[in-house]
C-alpha positions in Angstrom: 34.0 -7.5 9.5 36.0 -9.5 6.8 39.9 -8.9 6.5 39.4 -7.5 3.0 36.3 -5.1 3.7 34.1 -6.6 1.5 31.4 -5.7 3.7 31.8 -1.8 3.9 30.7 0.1 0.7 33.3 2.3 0.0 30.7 5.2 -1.2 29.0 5.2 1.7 30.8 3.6 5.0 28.6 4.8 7.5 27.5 1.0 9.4 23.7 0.6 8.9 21.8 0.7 12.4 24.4 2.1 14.9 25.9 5.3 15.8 23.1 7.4 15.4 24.5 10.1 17.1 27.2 10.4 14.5 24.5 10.3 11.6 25.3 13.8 10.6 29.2 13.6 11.0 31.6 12.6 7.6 32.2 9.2 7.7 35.5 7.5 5.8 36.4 4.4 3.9 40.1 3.2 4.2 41.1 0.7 2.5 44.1 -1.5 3.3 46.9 0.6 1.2 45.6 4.0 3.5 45.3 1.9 6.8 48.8 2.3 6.5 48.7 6.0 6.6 47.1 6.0 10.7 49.7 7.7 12.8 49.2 8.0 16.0 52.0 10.4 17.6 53.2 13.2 19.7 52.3 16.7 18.8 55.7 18.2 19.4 58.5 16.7 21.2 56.5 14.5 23.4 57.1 15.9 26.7 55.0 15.3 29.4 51.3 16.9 28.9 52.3 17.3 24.8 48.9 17.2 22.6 48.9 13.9 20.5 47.6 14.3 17.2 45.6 11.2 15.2 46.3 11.4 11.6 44.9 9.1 8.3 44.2 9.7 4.9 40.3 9.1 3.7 39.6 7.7 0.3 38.3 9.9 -2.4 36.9 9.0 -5.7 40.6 9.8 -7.4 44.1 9.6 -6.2 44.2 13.8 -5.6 40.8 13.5 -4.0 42.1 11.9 -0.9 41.5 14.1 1.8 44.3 14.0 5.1 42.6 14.2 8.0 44.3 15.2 11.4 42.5 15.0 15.0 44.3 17.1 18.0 44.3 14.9 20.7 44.8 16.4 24.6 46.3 14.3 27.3 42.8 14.7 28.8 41.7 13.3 25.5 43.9 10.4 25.6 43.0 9.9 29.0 39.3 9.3 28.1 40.3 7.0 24.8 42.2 4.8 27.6 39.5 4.8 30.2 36.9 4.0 27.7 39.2 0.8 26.2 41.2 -0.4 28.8 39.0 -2.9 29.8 37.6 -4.5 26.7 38.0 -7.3 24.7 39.1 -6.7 21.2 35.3 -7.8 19.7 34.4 -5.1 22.1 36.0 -2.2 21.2 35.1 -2.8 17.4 31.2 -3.6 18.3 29.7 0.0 18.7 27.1 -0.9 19.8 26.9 0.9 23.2 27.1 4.7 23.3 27.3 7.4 26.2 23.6 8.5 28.1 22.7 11.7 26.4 21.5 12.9 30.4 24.1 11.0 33.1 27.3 10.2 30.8 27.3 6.4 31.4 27.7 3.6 28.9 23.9 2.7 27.8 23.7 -0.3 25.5 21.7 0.8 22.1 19.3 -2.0 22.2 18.4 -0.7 25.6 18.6 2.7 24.9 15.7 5.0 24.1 16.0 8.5 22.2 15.4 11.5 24.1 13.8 14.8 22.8 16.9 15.8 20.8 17.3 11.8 19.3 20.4 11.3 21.5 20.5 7.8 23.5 19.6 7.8 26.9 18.8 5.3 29.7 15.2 4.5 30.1 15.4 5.1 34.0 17.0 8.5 32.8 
């Protein structure tokens, strides 16, 4: 992906190919001025267990269209984010391109992936 974003289209950001699980879901442009509305903080007063909440501002077609958007994020959440991460290379973690087995929970590649009744990616051995 280009630093200036060239390559997503703002009207429709879903990435062509990938994430087909997510098909259904709302999918948001940010531009570089609301990148810098991402915050990433404690809940409440960040004690030990404290919620985390995830917090960014999508585009809209206007200024007052702009829609906040505000993900609640349990330390059993966090944990998962971490464990899925902590041992990837930066191209990695931006790639997408490998989702979680519909059937046994592990990491299946897409391109080796297969659908299974209800269009979710599974193993083939699965």
């Amino acid at each position: 992906m280009s630093d200036d974003g060239d390559d997503v289209d703002p009207t429709n950001p879903r990435p062509k190919g990938h994430y087909g699980r997510f098909r259904d879901s709302p999918w948001y442009y940010v531009n570089d001025e609301l990148a810098q509305t991402f915050i990433l903080g404690p809940a409440t007063d960040a004690e030990p267990g404290d919620d985390w909440i995830l917090s960014f501002t999508g585009e809209g077609a206007t200024e007052t269209d702009r829609e906040r958007v505000c993900v609640r994020l349990t330390p059993r959440a966090l944990h998962e984010l971490y464990i899925e991460t902590k041992d990837l290379s930066p191209d990695a973690r931006q790639a997408g391109h490998t989702a979680e087995c519909d059937l046994c929970g592990e990491s299946v590649p897409l391109e080796k992936a297969v659908p299974n009744k209800r269009e979710e990616p599974v193993h083939k051995r699965c």
